[in-house]
C-alpha positions, 0 to 999 in steps of 0.5 A, spaced: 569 838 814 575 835 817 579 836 811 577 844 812 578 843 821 584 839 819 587 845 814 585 850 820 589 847 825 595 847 819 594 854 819 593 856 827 600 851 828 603 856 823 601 862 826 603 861 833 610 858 830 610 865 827 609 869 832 614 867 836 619 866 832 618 874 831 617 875 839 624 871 840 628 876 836 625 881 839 626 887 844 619 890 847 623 895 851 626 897 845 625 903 840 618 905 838 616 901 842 619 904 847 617 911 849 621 916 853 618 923 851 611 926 849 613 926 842 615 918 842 609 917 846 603 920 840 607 916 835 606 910 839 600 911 841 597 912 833 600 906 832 597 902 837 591 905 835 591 903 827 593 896 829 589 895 834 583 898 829 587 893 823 587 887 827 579 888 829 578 889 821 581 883 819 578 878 825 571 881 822 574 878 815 576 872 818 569 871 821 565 872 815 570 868 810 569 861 815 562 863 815 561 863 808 566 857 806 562 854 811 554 855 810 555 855 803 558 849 801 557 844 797 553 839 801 550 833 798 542 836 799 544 842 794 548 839 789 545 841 784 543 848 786 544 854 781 545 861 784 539 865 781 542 871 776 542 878 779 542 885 777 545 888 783 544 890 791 543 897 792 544 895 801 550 891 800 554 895 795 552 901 800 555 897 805 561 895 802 563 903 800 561 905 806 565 901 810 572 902 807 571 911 808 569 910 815 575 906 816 580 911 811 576 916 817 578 913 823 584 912 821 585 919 818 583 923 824 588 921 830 593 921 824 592 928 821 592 931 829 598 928 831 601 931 825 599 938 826 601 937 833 609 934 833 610 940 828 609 944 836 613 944 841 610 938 846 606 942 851 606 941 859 601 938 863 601 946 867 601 952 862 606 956 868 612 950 868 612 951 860 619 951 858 622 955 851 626 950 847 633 948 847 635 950 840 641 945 837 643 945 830 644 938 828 648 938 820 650 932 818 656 931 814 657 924 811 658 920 815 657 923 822 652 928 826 655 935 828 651 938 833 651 946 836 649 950 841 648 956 840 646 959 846 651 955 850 656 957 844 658 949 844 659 944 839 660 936 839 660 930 834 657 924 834 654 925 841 647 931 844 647 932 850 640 935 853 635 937 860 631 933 860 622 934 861 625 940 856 623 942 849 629 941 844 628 943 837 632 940 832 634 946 827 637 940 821 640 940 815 646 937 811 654 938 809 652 934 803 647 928 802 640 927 805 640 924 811 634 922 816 635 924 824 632 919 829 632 917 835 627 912 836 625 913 843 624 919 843 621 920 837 620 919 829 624 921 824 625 928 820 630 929 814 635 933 813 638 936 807 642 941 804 641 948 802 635 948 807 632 947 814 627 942 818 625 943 824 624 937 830 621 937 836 623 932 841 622 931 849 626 926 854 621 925 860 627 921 864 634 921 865 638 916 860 641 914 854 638 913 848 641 912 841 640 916 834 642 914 828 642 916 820 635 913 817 636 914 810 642 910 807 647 915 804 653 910 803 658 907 806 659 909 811 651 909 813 651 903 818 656 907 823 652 914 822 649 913 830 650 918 836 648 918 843 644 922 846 644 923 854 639 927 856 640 930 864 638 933 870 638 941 868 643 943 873 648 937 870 646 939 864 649 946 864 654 945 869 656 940 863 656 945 857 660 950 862 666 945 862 666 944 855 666 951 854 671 951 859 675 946 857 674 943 849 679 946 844 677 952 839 673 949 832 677 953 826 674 953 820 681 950 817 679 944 821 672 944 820 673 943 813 678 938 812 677 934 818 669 935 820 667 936 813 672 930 810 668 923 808 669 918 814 667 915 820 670 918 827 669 918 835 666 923 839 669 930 839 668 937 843 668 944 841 668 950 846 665 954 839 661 952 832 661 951 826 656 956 825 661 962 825 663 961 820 658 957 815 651 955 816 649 949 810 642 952 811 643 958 807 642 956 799 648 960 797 652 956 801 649 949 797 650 952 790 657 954 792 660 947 794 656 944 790 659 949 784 666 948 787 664 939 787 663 939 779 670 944 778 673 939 782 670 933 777 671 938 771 679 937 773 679 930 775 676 929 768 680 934 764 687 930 768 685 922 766 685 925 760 692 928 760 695 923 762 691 917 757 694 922 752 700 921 754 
């Protein structure tokens, strides 16, 4: 009995160090835990749920395994005991089969509810203060984030300014490889890939900054691939697109091909126009064209080595 006090002590001292070193590189306030919007909010509020469900199952296993070390241990007055052969016991298997499809239940329900209900735009409190999405286009192209405006006829890099207590609903595709937006604050994250379009519904409840990232690793450059995202009063919001398209230059499709569309890491950049003018990564013809132009340019690469190797 002490050595089993004695480990248990071991075992609790542990723990605690644990959790505090964990705690001590750890910001609360940060990310998922975090939650700016709707969106953000029933994600956290799932994920709450399953640990709190998951940490009752497993102080129920605890209990019931110091129980039986306990009440069934070798003891001097039972020394020689031998436990009877049994065949089965119809109440405890029923037990231990149902409780496993009662916690899969549990589990599945807020989960399949959530699912079906981010794939809608976040609904306001008072049906009559509903307001349409924004729409903007986020393409990624390695290894940074274009975003479109097509309503203000806009286009920034590597930043997203939104209204906030308004739907925006990210229409996401990719230039190239697949990659992930996220903005944990405001919500999960969705892919993004090329020659087709997903859609993510997100929503800022406050004015502030918050910071998105690529969540799929795509190379060398993945580490850089964030951007902000300054959500804002809906007066500053357009007066801001106003200025941008007053005041930003004109994107050329020369431009975007060969500075946008090029592999590297660059800063924040505003166009009083966008992309989409003139090509949209989401349609397929568009992703079998670069994808036959990116071989015919290996095919070259390959037929030039071996030109020169001849030589």
């Amino acid at each position: 009995m002490k050595k089993l006090q004695k480990v248990s002590r071991k075992w609790i001292s542990l723990s605690a160090l644990a959790i505090l070193f964990l705690l001590s590189g750890c910001d609360l306030k940060m990310g998922v835990l975090n939650p700016q919007g709707p969106v953000a909010q029933t994600q956290y509020d799932l994920i709450m749920w399953s640990i709190g469900f998951m940490l009752i199952i497993i102080v129920v296993v605890f209990v019931l395994f110091a129980v039986v070390l306990i009440k069934y241990r070798e003891r001097p007055d039972n020394m020689n005991y031998e436990p009877p052969e049994v065949h089965g016991n119809t109440f405890l298997e029923i037990v231990w089969t149902g409780i496993p499809i009662i916690i899969v239940i549990a589990l599945s329900i807020p989960t399949v509810k959530a699912i079906f209900d981010l794939e809608k735009p976040p609904q306001a409190a008072n049906a009559e203060e509903q307001q349409e999405p924004l729409v903007i286009y986020a393409t990624s192209a390695d290894w940074k984030w274009i975003f479109s405006y097509p309503e203000q006829g806009i286009e920034t890099v590597n930043y997203v300014n939104i209204p906030e207590d308004r739907p925006v609903e990210f229409k996401l595709t990719s230039a190239d490889s697949m990659t992930a937006l996220w903005i944990p604050e405001l919500g999960g994250q969705k892919y993004a890939m090329a020659g087709m379009e997903t859609t993510l519904y997100l929503q800022a409840d406050h004015e502030g900054t918050y910071m998105g990232r690529n969540a799929n690793f795509n190379g060398e450059g993945f580490a850089q691939m964030e951007f902000e995202v300054q959500s804002q009063k809906p007066e500053e919001f357009q007066e801001w697109a106003d200025e941008v398209k007053d005041t930003a230059p004109k994107l050329t499709e020369k431009e975007y091909n060969k500075e946008i569309l090029k592999q590297s890491v660059m800063g924040r950049k505003s166009f009083s126009n966008t992309h989409l003018d003139f090509v949209d990564h989401a349609k397929q013809d568009t992703y079998n064209k670069a994808a036959e132009d990116h071989e015919g340019h290996e095919e070259g690469m390959d037929m030039e080595g071996m030109d020169h190797s001849s030589h």
